[in-house]
C-alpha positions, 0 to 999 in steps of 0.5 A: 702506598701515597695513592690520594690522601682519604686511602692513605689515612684508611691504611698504614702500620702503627707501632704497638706497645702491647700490655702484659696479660693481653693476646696479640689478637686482644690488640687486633680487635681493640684496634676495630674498635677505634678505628671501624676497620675490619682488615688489620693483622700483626706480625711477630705474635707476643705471648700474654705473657710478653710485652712491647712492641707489636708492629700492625698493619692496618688497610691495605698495609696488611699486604705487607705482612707476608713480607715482615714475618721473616724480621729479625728481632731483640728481646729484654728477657729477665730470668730468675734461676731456682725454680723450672716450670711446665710453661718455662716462665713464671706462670707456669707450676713448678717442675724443679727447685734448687736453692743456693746455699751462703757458700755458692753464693759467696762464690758466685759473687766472689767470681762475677758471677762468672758460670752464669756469665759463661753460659750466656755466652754460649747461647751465641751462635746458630742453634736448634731449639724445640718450640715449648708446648706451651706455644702457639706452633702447630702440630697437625692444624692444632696449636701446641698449647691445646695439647699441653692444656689437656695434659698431652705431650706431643713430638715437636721437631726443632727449629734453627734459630740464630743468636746474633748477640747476647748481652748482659743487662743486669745480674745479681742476688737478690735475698738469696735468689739469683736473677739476670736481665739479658738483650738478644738479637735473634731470628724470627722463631726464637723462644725466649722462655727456653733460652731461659729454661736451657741456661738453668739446665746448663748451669745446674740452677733451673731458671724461668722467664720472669719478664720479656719485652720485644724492643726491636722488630726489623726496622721498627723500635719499641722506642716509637710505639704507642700504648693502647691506653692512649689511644683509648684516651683520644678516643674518649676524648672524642676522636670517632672511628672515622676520624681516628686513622687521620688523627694518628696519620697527623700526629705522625703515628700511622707508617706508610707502608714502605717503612715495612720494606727498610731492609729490602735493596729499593729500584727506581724505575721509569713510569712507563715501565712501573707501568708495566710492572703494575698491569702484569706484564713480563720486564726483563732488566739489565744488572746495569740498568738496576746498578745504576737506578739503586735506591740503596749503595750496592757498591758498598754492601756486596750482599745487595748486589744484584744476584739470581734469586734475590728479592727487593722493592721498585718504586716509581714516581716516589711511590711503592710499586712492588716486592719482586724476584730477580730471575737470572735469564743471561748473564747479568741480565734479569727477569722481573718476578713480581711477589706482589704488587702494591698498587693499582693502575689507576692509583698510580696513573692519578698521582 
């Protein structure tokens, strides 16, 4: 959304690092402070418990949001087996307990660990998990953890959620206790705690949560996030709120919005039909006509190629126009459903 530099630099996604023991929403409002803006929201909310990376879109780069929540997503999840608790992490009181005696720990190390090994594997694949009560999942306007916290239980229905790999960082003992560090690949939705708490079922050991760090969100790597610490420290260091958004665009920190899109097939279109597309009115385009104004090789990616239903991004004048539909009308030629514009008439005409 390049629409003259002092809007661009009110705007923008910035990779977060967020801390353990802090709210996704504890992020939002550190950010208003910094930077003085009112509109910013986040996609993929993190537990307290968790870390890592927390993707914010700030200004009118909060349009994007609706877009990015169906991201798939990779978790470094550490699990300690003995012990299951009410929350299926380590803050949580103690439900079942299970030491390992000399003997199946010799036998486990004797076969590399190979049960535990096994049963990560199976945690591969499409699955229906049930949210834990201790979740920010709503059950009749109320978030699931109200209930748990006032000692009530309620019926949750079970999601599907999809594995897509599953790795074995690290695994041992350690003075007599079972741990494993594990990377999944998963869909948006997914409960890391419980696939924590499903592999001490499974194996007969109980297991918890101890760590969980989002290392990937779509597009975005924890790898290129900032930690709030220091954006703090610039601050101190004199960087005001009407400053801060500039000072993060120059030092390369604040994403334009088109990052948000990565994932999506892109269509170059002409100015007079953005145009169009910008003041609301109908376009109608042939499969042609988009194959061949492609931002992305459809030719090389069946999935992309042009399909009734199918949702991508047009830019014009190498500026981000919109999300749209294709609506099939005839063969191979398609109506233009606009989702959402992402910029104004006058923004686009200036440029």
């Amino acid at each position: 959304m390049a629409v003259g530099r002092t809007t661009a630099i009110r705007s923008g996604i910035l990779l977060i690092d967020k801390p353990r023991g802090m709210t996704s929403f504890g992020v939002i409002s550190r950010l208003r402070k910094l930077t003085g803006i009112r509109r910013i929201g986040h996609t993929g909310t993190l537990d307290p418990f968790a870390e890592g990376l927390l993707p914010v879109c700030i200004g009118r780069a909060t349009v994007a949001v609706q877009f990015m929540s169906n991201y798939d997503k990779q978790y470094i999840l550490g699990i300690e087996f003995g012990r299951s608790t009410d929350t299926q992490d380590l803050t949580g009181t103690t439900i079942h307990t299970k030491s390992l005696s000399p003997a199946e720990q010799a036998e486990l190390i004797a076969s590399d660990f190979k049960p535990i090994r096994e049963a990560i594997d199976t945690l591969r694949g499409d699955h229906f998990q049930i949210p834990p009560m201790y979740s920010a999942v709503k059950i009749d306007g109320r978030p699931l953890y109200d209930y748990a916290r006032s000692g009530r239980k309620v019926e949750r229905p079970a999601r599907a959620v999809s594995i897509k790999e599953v790795v074995v960082e690290k695994i041992g003992l350690e003075d007599g206790i079972l741990r494993a560090v594990i990377r999944v690949d998963c869909s948006k939705g997914t409960y890391m705690r419980t696939l924590a708490d499903d592999l001490g079922k499974q194996t007969g050991h109980y297991a918890h949560a101890t760590t969980l760090v989002r290392s990937r969100c779509g597009p975005f790597e924890l790898a290129d996030a900032v930690n709030l610490e220091q954006l703090f420290d610039w601050s101190r260091q004199g960087i005001d709120q009407q400053s801060f958004m500039t000072f993060l665009h120059d030092k390369g920190l604040l994403l334009d919005i088109s990052r948000a899109f990565d994932f999506f097939p892109a269509c170059d279109l002409p100015a007079d039909l953005a145009g169009k597309l910008i003041s609301g009115q109908t376009l109608a385009l042939s499969e042609d006509f988009l194959l061949k104004s492609q931002q992305l090789s459809w030719a090389n990616r069946p999935e992309l190629i042009p399909a009734n239903g199918q949702r991508l991004v047009f830019y014009s004048c190498g500026q981000l126009i919109c999300v749209a539909r294709l609506e099939e009308i005839q063969p191979a030629f398609y109506r233009i459903k606009t989702e959402r514009v992402l910029i104004d008439l006058a923004d686009f005409r200036q440029s």
